[in-house]
C-alpha positions as CSV (number, residue, x, y, z in Angstrom):
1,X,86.9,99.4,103.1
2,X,88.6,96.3,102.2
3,X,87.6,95.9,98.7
4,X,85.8,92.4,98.8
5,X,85.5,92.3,95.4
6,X,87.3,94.3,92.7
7,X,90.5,95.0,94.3
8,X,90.8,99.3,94.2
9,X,92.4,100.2,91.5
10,X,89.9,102.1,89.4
11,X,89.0,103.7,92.5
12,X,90.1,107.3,93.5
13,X,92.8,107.7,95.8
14,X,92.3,110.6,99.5
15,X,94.2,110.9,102.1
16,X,91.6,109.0,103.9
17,X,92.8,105.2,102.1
18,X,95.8,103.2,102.9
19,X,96.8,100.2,100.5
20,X,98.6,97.1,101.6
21,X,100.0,95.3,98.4
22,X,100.9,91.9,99.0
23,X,103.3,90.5,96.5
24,X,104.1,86.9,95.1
25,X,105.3,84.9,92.1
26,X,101.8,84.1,90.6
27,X,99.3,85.7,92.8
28,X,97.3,82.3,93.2
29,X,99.2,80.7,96.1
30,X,101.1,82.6,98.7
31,X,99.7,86.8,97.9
32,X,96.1,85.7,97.7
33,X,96.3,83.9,101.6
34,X,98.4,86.6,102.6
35,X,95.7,89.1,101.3
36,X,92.7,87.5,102.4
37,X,93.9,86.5,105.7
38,X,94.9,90.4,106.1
39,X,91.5,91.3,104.8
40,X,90.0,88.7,108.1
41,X,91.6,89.7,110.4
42,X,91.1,93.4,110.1
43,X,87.3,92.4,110.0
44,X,87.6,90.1,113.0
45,X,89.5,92.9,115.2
46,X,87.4,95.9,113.9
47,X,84.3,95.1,112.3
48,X,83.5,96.6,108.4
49,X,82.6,100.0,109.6
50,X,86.5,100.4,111.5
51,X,88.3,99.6,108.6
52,X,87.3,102.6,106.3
53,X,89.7,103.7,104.6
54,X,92.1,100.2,104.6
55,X,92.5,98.7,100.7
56,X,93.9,95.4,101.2
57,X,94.7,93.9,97.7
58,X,97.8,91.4,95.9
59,X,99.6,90.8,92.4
60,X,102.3,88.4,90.9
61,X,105.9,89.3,89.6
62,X,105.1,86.8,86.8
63,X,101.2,87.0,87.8
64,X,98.8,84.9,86.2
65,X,96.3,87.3,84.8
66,X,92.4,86.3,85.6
67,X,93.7,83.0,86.8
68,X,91.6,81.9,90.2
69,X,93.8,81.3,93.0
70,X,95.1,77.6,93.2
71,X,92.7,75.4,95.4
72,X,95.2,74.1,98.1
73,X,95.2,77.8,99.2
74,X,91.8,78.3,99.1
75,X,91.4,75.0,101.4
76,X,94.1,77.0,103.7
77,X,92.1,79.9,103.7
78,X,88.8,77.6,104.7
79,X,91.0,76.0,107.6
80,X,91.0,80.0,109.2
81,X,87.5,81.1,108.3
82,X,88.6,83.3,105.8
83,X,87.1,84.2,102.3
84,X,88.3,83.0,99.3
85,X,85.7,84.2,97.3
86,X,85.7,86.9,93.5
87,X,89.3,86.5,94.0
88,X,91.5,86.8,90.4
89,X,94.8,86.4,89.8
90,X,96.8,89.8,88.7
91,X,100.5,90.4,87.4
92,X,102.1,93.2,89.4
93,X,102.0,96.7,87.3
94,X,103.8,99.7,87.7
95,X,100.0,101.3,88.8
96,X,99.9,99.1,91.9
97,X,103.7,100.0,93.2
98,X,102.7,104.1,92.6
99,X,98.8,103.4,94.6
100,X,100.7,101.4,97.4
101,X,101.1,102.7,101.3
102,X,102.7,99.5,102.0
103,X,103.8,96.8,99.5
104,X,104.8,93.0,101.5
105,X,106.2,90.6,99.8
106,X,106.4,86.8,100.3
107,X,110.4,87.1,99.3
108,X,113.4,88.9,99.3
109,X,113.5,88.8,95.3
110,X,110.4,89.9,95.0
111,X,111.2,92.8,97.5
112,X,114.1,94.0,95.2
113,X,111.3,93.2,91.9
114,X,109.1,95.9,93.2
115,X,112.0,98.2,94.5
116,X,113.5,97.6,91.0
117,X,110.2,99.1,89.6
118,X,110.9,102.7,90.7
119,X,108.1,104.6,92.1
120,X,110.0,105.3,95.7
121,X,109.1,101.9,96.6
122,X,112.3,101.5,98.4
123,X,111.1,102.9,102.4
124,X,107.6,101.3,101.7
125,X,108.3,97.9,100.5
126,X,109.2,95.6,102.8
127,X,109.4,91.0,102.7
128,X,106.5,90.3,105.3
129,X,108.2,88.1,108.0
130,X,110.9,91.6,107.4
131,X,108.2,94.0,108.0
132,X,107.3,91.6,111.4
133,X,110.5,91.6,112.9
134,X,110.6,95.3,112.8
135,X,107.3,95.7,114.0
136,X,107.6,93.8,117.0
137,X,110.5,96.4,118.0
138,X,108.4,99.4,117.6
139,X,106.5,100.6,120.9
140,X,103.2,101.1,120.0
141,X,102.4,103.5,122.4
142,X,104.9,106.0,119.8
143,X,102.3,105.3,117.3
144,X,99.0,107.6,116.5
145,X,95.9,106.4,118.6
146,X,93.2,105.7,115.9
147,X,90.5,106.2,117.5
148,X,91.6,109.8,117.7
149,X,93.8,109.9,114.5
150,X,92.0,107.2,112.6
151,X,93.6,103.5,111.5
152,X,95.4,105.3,108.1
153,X,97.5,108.0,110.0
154,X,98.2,105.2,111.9
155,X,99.1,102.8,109.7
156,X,100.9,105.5,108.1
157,X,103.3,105.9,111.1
158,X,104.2,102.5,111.7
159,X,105.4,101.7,108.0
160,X,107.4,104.9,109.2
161,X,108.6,103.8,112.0
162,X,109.9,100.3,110.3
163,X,111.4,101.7,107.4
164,X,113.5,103.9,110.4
165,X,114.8,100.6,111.9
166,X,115.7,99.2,108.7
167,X,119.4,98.4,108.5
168,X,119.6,98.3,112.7
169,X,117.0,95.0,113.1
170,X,119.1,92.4,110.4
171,X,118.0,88.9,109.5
172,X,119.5,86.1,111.7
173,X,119.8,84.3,108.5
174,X,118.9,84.8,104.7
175,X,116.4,82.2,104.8
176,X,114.2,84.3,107.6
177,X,112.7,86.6,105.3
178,X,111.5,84.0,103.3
179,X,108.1,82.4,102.7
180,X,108.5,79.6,100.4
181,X,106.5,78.9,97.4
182,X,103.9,76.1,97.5
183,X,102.8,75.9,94.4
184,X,101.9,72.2,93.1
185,X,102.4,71.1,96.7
186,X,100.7,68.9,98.6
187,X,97.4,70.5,101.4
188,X,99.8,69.5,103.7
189,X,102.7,72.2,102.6
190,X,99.9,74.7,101.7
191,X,99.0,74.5,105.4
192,X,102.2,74.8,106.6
193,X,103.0,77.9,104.9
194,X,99.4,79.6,105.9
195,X,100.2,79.0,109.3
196,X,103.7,80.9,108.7
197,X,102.2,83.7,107.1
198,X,99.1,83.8,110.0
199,X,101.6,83.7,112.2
200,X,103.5,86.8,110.5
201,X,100.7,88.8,110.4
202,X,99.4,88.8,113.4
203,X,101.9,91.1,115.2
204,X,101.4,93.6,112.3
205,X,98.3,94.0,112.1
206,X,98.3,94.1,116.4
207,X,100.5,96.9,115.9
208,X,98.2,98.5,112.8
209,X,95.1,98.3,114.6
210,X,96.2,98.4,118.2
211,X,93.6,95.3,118.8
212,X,95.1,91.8,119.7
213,X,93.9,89.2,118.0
214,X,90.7,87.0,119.7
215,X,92.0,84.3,121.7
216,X,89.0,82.1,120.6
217,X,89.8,82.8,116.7
């Protein structure tokens, strides 16, 4: 499931669930697009039934607990037909880094926030457009079929297979791994950094669920 609601963390953790943690500042601008544009597109590529077993979720470094998300970023999520909905705003807890398959975060401070944490974040935590770059290097056809394995051994494999190429796929500048905050912006920098995040995900979650995005979406 995605968890369209409450976002997993009372639930019970199998080997049949794999948790993205997206990771911001606040949780109410950049993580909470990032998560619910995750949360879309898996729906869009694989209807509700494929994506048993995917927890999709997000928290803040200096979250603001309860807090909705900010309403430029729910207007960004409207532009891509995406659900902003139930969301609430969390800080980032040591619980979350521990229940996480694969933690993205919007920057490289936050990346070393959640490594800092403990928890043998370090080969599972990744910035976003970081975790992109190395995905489009990976050949998917080195990476389990899920329709025969099933999307978590999967996914499973390809935060492998990144975390293997770290260190030989560097930045081409410090600034690349960045996604800049937008709080108090104006609509018109809120849409300019969901179209830089849609625009990361996309290859990842091509290479997670092996489906290309729609052409007409």
């Amino acid at each position: 499931m995605i968890a369209p609601e409450g976002r997993g963390i009372g639930e019970a953790d199998t080997g049949d669930t794999f948790r993205i943690l997206h990771v911001s500042t606040g949780n109410v601008c950049r993580s909470p697009i990032t998560e619910r544009l995750t949360r879309h597109a898996l729906s869009d590529r694989l209807g509700d039934l494929m994506t048993s077993g995917l927890i999709v979720e997000s928290a803040g470094t200096w979250g603001h607990e309860g807090a909705p998300m900010e309403a430029n970023a729910e207007l960004v999520l409207a532009d891509f037909g995406a659900d902003a909905s139930g969301f609430v705003g969390r800080e980032l807890l040591d619980e979350h880094v521990i229940r996480a398959d694969l933690v993205l975060t919007a920057t490289r401070d936050h990346r070393a926030q959640v490594i800092s944490m403990g928890h043998s974040a370090g080969l599972r935590t990744f910035t976003l457009k970081e975790f992109t770059r190395l995905v489009r290097a990976i050949d998917p056809a080195t990476l389990p079929d899920p329709r025969d394995e099933g999307m978590v051994e999967r996914a499973r494999a390809l935060v492998r297979a990144a975390a293997a190429l770290r260190g030989w796929l560097l930045a081409p500048s410090p600034d690349a791994d960045e996604v800049y905050d937008p709080y108090g912006a104006p609509i018109t920098f809120f849409r300019s950094i969901g179209d830089e995040i849609n625009q990361a995900l996309d290859p990842v979650l091509t290479a997670l669920t092996g489906i290309p995005t729609r052409s007409c979406s």
